[in-house]
Residue, then its C-alpha position, 0 to 999 in steps of 0.5 A: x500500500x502507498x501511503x495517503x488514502x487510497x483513491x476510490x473510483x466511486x468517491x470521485x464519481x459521488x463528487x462529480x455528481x454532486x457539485x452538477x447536482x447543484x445547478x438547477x437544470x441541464x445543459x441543452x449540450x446533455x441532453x440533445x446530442x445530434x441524434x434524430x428523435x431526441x426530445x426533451x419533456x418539462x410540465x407545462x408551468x399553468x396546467x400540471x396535466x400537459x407536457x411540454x415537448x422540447x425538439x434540439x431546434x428548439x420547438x416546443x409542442x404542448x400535448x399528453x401522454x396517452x397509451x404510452x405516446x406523446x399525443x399534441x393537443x392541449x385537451x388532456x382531459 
């Protein structure tokens, strides 16, 4: 054994992650990597039921998930 502590592969990892944990949100660069198909959903902030539908380019469409699919439209319900 070297003297000092030892390194610990997960240690780093914990620490890495907690100081990315602690900026609200992520880098559009995470998330949208170039691959067709990749969307990014929030809540949409005034009705708790419809999703917001975020493409790489910026597009935004409001709509529901129903039987497992995003379906656009505002009508939830």
């Amino acid at each position: 054994m070297t003297s000092g502590q030892p390194t610990n592969p997960s240690n780093d990892l914990l620490r890495r992650l907690g100081r990315a944990l602690r900026k609200p949100g992520l880098p559009r660069s995470s998330v949208f990597t170039g691959d067709p198909g990749v969307y990014a959903y929030s809540v949409h902030p005034d009705d708790p039921a419809l999703l917001i539908r975020e493409d790489e380019a910026g597009t935004q469409t409001v709509g529901v998930i129903r039987n497992g699919r995003f379906r656009p439209g505002r009508s939830g319900r």
